[in-house]
N, C-alpha and C positions, 0 to 999 in steps of 0.2 A: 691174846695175852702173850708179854714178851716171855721167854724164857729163862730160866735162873741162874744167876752166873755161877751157883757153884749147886752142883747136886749134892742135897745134903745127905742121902742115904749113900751116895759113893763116898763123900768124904767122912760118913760117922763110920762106913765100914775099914775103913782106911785106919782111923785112930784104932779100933778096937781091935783090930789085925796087929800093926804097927806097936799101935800103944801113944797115948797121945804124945806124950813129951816128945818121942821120937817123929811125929809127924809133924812137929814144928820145928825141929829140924831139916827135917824136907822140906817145909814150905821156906825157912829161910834161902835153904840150898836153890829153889827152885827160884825163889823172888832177885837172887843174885844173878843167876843164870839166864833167867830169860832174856832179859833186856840186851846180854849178848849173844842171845840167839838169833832176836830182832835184829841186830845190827849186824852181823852176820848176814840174814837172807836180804838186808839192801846193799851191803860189800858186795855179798856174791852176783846177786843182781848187774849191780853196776859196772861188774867185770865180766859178767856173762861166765860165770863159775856153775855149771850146772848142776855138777855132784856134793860141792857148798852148798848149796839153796839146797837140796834135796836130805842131805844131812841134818841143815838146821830144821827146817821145816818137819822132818821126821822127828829130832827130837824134842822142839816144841809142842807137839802135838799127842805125841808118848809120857811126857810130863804134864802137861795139860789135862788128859784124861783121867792119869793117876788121882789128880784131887779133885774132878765130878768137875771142870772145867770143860765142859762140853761144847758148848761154843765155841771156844777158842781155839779145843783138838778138832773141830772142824772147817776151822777156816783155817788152820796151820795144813790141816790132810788136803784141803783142796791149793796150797800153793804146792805141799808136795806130788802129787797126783798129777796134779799140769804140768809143774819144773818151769823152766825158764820161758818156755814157748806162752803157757799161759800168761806168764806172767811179765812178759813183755807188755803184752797189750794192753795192762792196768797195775802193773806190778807193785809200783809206787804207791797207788790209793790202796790196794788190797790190804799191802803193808800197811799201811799210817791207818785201813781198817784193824787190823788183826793187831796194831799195839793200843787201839785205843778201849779193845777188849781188852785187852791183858792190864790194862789202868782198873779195868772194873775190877775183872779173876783177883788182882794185886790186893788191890782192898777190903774186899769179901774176905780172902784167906789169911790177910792181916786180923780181921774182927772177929773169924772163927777161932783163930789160937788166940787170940787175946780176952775173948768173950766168955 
């Protein structure tokens, strides 16, 4: 059985911590941000920026978890965790894997504040 792009008990504790209305302002903040996080660790990539890649990849991953994105803070922790070397070797697909999660996370946490 696949796994669920957003863990509801991390993000129902998230609202009730938070407070919802304020956790859909994280999710906006977060839905703005990521996509230049992405584009970021393929810049950094591209230029062989190791402490960029390690940067964004951490805080994708930090933000990812926040909202029960678990998936996603796990394949952002394994580009940080490897850095450049890893991700020479397949960096490109890992990437174009790890936004094609973030397409899921995006609209999952779109339907939970909207829902």
């Amino acid at each position: 059985m696949s796994e669920a792009t957003i863990e509801l008990p991390i993000f129902e504790a998230l609202q009730q911590t938070a407070g919802a209305d304020f956790v859909v302002e994280l999710v906006d903040t977060f839905l703005g941000e990521a996509p230049v996080m992405i584009d970021d660790l393929r810049r950094s990539l591209a230029e062989q920026n190791a402490e960029r890649f390690r940067r964004a990849a951490h805080s994708l991953k930090s933000n990812s978890n926040t909202f029960g994105a678990l998936a996603l803070g796990r394949m952002a922790k394994a580009l940080e965790l490897g850095g450049l070397p890893t991700a020479n070797d397949d960096g490109v697909h890992a990437i174009d894997a790890l936004q094609q999660e973030y397409a899921r996370v995006a609209a999952a946490l779109k339907d939970l504040c909207n829902g």
